[in-house]
Structures are given as structure tokens and as C-alpha cells.
C-alpha angles and dihedrals in degrees: 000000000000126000121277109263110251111176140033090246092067089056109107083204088059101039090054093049082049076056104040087046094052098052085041082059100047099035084053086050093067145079126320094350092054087063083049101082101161095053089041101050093050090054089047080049093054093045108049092048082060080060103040112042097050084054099053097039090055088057085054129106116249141008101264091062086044090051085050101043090045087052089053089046092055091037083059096048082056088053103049083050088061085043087055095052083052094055091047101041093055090046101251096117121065108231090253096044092047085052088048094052101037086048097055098040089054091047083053094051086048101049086035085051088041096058093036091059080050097049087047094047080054101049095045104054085042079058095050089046097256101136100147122100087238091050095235118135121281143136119244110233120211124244109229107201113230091041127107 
């Protein structure tokens, strides 16, 4: 069995939207779209939300935040794509680069998908008070610190 995930870092959805985010910035530093600022910086503004929301949903508290903030993250993904058929329609993206991006940006939404169906299947058998591994029935008992 693998190690319990810790930190956001170690989350694949997380580490492709680091990746997404970083070709959206360079390919928005360069020719016509980088005098665009208005249609950029929207695309910079799409991107960076994949990243961060999956980060900060993760830091929250239970699965049903995680579940939101995971929804936000993969709504964001759908909106940079739109953002993408702008750029190209307008002749600012070259046909490959456009591929690249809108490839990436669609293998985000899927691992970001991936994780949130995870997440829900989660949250709902923790709602119908099915907290073990196996899924049987069981009631979590807390651990109280000091006591052995």
C-alpha cells in the first residue's frame, strides 16, 4: 500500500495544474498574446485558480470543501480551454502550441475530475457512516492524547 498523501504537493491533480499554469505563462509571454493584456491575463487568471484551489481545498477541513474547491479547480480548467479557442481564433496561437496547451489543460480537468469523484465517494459513504477501508459499517473512535 502507498503513503498517505500529506501535502498538497504530493497531489498529481496539483502537480499537473503547476504544469498547466507554467506553459499558460510562457505561452502568454510571447508574441501577439503577450500585447494582449486583457485576453493574457484572463487565461493567467484561469490557470492559476486549477493550481490553487486544489491546493487550498486539500488544507481544508473536510471532504465536502475539498469536493468544492476541487469542482472550482476543474470549472477553471473548462474556462482556460475557452480562453485557448479565443487565442487561436484570433491568430495569436500557433496550431501546435494551441494542441500542447488544450491537451494539457483537458489531462488536468481529467486527473482533477479523477481525484474529485474520489474525494465524493469518500464523503458520501463517511455520510452514510461507512468510515472503514472495507466500507462495512463502524464507528470511528477517537484517539484522546495522554491516554494509553
Amino acid at each position: 500500500m502507498s503513503e498517505p498523501i500529506r501535502t498538497f504537493e504530493q497531489l498529481v491533480a496539483w502537480q499537473k495544474a503547476r504544469d498547466l499554469t507554467r506553459l499558460i505563462y510562457k505561452i502568454t509571454s510571447e508574441g501577439p498574446l503577450a500585447r494582449d493584456f486583457r485576453l493574457s491575463g484572463q487565461m493567467r487568471d484561469a490557470g492559476v485558480p486549477a493550481m490553487s484551489n486544489t491546493a487550498e481545498g486539500f488544507e481544508r477541513s473536510n471532504a465536502g470543501e475539498f469536493f468544492q474547491f476541487l469542482s472550482i479547480a476543474k470549472s477553471s480548467c473548462a474556462e482556460l480551454r475557452s480562453h485557448l479557442y479565443v487565442a487561436l481564433d484570433v491568430g495569436y496561437l500557433e496550431c501546435a502550441v494551441f494542441e500542447d496547451a488544450m491537451g494539457k489543460a483537458r489531462e488536468t480537468a481529467a486527473v482533477i475530475g479523477g481525484l474529485r469523484a474520489a474525494v465524493k465517494r469518500h464523503r458520501d459513504a463517511v455520510r452514510r457512516g461507512r468510515n472503514r477501508v472495507d466500507g462495512t459499517q463502524g464507528t470511528a473512535q477517537p484517539v484522546r492524547e495522554g491516554r494509553r
